[in-house]
C-alpha positions as CSV (number, residue, x, y, z in Angstrom):
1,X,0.0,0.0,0.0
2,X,1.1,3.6,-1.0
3,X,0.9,6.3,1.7
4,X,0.9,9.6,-0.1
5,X,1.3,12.5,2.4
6,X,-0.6,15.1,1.9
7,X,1.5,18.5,0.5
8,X,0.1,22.0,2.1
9,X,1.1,25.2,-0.3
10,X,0.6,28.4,1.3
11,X,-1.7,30.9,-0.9
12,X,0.1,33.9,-2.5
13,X,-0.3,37.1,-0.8
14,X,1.3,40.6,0.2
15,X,2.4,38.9,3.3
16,X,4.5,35.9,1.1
17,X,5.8,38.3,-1.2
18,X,7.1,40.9,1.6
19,X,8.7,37.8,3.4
20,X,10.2,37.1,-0.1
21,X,11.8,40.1,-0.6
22,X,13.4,40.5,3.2
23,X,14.4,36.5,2.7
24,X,16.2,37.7,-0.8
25,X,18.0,41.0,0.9
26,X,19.6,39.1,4.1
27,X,20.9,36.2,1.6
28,X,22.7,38.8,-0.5
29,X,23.7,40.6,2.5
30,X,24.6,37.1,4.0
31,X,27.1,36.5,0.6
32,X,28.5,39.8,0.9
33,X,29.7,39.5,4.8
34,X,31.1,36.2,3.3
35,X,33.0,37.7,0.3
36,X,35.1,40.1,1.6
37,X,37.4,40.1,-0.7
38,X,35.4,40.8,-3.6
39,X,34.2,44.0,-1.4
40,X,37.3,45.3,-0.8
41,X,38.2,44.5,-4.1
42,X,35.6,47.3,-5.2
43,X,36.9,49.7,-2.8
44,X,40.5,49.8,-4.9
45,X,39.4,51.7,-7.9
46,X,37.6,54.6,-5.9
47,X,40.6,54.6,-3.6
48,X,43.1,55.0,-6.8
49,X,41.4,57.7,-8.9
50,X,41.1,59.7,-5.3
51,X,44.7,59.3,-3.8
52,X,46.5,59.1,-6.8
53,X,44.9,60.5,-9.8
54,X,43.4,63.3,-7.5
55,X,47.1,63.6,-5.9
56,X,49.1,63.8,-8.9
57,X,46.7,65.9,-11.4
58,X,46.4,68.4,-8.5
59,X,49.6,70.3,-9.9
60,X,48.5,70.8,-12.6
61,X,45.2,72.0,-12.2
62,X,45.5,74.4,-9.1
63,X,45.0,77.3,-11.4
64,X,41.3,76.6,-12.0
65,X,40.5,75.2,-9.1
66,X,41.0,78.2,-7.0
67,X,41.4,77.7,-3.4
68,X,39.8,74.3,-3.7
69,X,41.8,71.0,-4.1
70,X,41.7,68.7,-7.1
71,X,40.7,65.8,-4.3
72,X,38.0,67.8,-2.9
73,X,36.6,68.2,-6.0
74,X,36.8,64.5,-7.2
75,X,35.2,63.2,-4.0
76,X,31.3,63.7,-4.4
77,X,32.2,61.9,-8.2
78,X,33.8,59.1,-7.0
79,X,31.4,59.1,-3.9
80,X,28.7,58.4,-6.1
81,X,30.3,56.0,-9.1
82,X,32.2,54.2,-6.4
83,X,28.7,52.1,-6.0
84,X,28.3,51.3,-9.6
85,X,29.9,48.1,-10.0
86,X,28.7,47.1,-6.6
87,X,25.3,47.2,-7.8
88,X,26.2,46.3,-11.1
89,X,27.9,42.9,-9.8
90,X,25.1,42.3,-7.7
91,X,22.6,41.9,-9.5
92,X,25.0,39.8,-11.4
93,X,24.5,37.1,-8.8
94,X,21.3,36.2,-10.4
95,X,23.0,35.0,-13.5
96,X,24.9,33.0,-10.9
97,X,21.9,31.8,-9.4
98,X,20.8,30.5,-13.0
99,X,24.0,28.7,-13.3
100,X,24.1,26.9,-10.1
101,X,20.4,26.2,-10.3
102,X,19.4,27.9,-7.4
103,X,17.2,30.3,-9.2
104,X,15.2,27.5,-10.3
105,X,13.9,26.6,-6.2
106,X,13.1,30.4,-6.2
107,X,11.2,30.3,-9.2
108,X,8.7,27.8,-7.8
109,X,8.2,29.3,-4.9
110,X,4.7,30.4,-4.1
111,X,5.7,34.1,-4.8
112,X,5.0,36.5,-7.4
113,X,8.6,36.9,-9.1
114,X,8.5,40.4,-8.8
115,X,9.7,39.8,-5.6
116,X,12.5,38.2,-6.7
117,X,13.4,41.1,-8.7
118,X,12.4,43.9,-5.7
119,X,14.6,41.8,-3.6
120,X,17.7,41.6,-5.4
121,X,16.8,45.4,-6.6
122,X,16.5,46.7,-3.0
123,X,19.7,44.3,-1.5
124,X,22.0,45.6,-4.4
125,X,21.4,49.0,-3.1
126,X,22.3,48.6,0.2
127,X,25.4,46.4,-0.5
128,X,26.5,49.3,-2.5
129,X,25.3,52.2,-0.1
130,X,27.5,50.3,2.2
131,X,30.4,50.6,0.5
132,X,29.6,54.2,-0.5
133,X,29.7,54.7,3.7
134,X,33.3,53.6,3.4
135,X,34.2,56.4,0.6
136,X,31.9,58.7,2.8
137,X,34.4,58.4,6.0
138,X,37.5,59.3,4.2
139,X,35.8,62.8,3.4
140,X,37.9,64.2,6.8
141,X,41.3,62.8,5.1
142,X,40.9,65.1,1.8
143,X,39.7,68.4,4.1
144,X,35.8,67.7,3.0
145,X,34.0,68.9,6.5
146,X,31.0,65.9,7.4
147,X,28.6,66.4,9.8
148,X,25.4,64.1,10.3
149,X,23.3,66.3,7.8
150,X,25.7,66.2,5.2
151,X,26.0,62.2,5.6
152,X,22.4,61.4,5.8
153,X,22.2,63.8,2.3
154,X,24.6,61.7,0.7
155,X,24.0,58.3,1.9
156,X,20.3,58.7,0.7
157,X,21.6,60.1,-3.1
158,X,23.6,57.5,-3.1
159,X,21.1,54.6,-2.5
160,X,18.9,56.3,-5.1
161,X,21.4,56.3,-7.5
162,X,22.9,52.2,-6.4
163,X,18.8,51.4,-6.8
164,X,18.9,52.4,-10.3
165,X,22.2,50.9,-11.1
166,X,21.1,48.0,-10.0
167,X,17.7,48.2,-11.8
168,X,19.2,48.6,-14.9
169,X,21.8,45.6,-14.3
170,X,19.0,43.3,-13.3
171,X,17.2,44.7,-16.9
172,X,19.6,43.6,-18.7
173,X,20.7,40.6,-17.0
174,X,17.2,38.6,-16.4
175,X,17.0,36.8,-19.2
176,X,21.2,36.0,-20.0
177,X,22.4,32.7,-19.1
178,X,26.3,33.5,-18.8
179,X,28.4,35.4,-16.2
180,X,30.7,35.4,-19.1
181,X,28.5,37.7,-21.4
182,X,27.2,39.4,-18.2
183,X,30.9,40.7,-17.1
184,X,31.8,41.8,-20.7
185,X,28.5,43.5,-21.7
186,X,28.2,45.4,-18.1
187,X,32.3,46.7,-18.5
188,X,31.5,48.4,-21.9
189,X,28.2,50.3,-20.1
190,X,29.8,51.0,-16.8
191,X,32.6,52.9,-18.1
192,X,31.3,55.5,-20.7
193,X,28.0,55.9,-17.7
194,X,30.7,56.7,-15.4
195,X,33.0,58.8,-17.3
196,X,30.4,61.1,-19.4
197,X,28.6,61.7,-16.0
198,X,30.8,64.8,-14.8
199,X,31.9,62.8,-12.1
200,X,35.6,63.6,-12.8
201,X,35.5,66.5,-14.4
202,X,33.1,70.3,-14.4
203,X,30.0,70.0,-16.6
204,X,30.9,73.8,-17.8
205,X,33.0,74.5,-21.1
206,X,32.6,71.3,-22.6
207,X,32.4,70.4,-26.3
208,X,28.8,70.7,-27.9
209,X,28.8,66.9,-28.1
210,X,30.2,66.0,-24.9
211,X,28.0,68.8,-23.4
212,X,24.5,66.9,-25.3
213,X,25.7,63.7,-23.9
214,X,26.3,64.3,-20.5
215,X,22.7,65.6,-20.2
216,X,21.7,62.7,-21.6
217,X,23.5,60.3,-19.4
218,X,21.1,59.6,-16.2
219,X,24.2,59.3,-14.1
220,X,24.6,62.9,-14.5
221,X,22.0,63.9,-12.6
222,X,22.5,61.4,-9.8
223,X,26.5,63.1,-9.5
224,X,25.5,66.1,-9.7
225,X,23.2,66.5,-6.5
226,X,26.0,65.0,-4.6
227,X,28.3,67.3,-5.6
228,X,26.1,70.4,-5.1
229,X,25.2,68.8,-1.4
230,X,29.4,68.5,-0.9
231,X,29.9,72.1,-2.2
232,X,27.3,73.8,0.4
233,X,29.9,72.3,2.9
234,X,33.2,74.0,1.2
235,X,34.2,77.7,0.8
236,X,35.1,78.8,-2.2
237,X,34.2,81.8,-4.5
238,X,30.7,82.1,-6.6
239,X,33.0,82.3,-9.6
240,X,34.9,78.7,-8.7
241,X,31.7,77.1,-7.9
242,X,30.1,78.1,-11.0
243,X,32.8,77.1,-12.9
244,X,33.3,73.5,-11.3
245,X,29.7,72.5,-10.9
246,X,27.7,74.3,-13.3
247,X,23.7,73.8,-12.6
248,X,22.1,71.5,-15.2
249,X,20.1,73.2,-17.9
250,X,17.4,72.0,-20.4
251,X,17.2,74.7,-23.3
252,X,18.0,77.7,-20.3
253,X,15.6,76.3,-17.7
254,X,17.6,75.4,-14.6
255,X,17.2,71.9,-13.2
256,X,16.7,71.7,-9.7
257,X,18.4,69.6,-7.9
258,X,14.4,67.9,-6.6
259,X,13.8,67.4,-10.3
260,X,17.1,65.6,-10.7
261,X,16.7,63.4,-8.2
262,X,12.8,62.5,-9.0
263,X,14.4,61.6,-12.9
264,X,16.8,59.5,-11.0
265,X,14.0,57.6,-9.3
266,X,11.7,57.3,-12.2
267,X,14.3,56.0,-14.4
268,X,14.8,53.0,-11.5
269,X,11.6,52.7,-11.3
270,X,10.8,51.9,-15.0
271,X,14.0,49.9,-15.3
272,X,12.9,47.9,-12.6
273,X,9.3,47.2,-14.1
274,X,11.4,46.2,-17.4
275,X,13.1,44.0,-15.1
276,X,10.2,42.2,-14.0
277,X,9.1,41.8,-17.5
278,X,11.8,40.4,-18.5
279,X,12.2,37.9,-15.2
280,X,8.1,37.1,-16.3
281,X,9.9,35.2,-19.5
282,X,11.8,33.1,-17.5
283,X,11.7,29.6,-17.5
């Protein structure tokens, strides 16, 4: 005689879906603690274009800087690109999770997969505002004053703008198979996001091009808050600060800096929905 047990399986709801996502966030968080090295790893790059790019182009540049340093000017843009790849790689993991067939337990789950997606979305983010902290407390070491304001200011610009990044990894990562193709594809957009967003360099004077394209680029108006929040905090001349962070204009209206952040959070938001389309098609 066969003795079939009987299998219960909870109904979907709000309640399954919220557990979901806080069950996807601590395992991220868990692999993080874990990986150490891969999080120091991303720390190297912010650490090298501050200490020595910003140490041995200052030189040269002190003439148009003013009183202001090269470094101090290179922190809020390496503040807020420091987080990219972080986010980037983390929503990476899900191409792992594919791989290793983990993804596939999730996947019958009774959950809706957005969850899945709001999970990883919302745990990429804080692994990378996380690291951003790190950048944050070596403000005092390149003469960038930091109170509690200041930090809150920048720690939440900086989880809007990791949310995004990470939206638009997990957009285009949802339906690839191979870290391979992941890696390669996510180094050539990282880069040109990261260096046409003004985060090394003033947003005034530029060529006509590089000027169009920079306005285009989302990450521009992610830096450029950060900057404008780190620049309340310095003294300097109006002359200097208009000249090294330039407000952002569309056709002579001046963006405010409420505006930029609301695009900021709209584009993550709509990448994210793209996202869960995409993680829909999954099989």
């Amino acid at each position: 005689m066969t003795i079939v047990a009987a299998v219960s399986v909870p109904q979907r709801g709000i309640a399954l879906d919220v557990r979901a996502v806080k069950i996807v966030i601590q395992r991220d968080l868990i692999r993080t603690v874990q990986d150490r090295t891969r999080f120091v790893a991303a720390l190297v790059q912010p650490l090298l274009f501050l200490f020595v790019l910003g140490a041995g182009l200052s030189s040269l540049t002190q003439g148009s800087t003013g009183a202001l340093d090269l470094q101090q000017f290179m922190f809020p843009g390496i503040l807020a690109t420091s987080t990219l790849f972080t986010a980037v790689f983390s929503a990476m993991s899900i191409v792992w999770d594919r791989e290793f067939g983990f993804l596939r337990e999730m996947l019958v789950a009774p959950v809706r997969r957005s969850s899945i997606i709001v999970g990883k979305a919302l745990a990429g983010a804080t692994v990378a505002t996380v690291q951003g902290t790190l950048v944050l407390v070596l403000a005092p070491v390149v003469d960038v004053p930091l109170n509690a304001t200041l930090a809150l200011t920048l720690l939440g610009e900086v989880f809007l703008l990791s949310f995004t990044m990470t939206a638009f990894a997990l957009a285009i990562v949802a339906r690839i198979t191979q870290v391979q193709t992941v890696m390669g594809l996510m180094q050539v957009l990282i880069l040109p996001l990261s260096f046409l967003s003004g985060a090394l360099y003033p947003l005034s004077n530029l060529p006509g091009w590089l000027s169009v394209v920079t306005r285009l680029n989302p990450l521009t108006y992610a830096v450029h808050p950060v900057r404008a929040a780190v620049f309340e905090h310095l003294s300097m001349s109006p002359e200097v600060r208009q000249r090294l962070n330039p407000p952002i204009t569309w056709g002579g209206w001046i963006v405010p800096t409420s505006v930029q952040l609301l695009l900021v959070a709209g584009i993550g938001a709509a990448l994210l929905a793209v996202a869960v389309v995409q993680f829909q098609k999954v099989e």
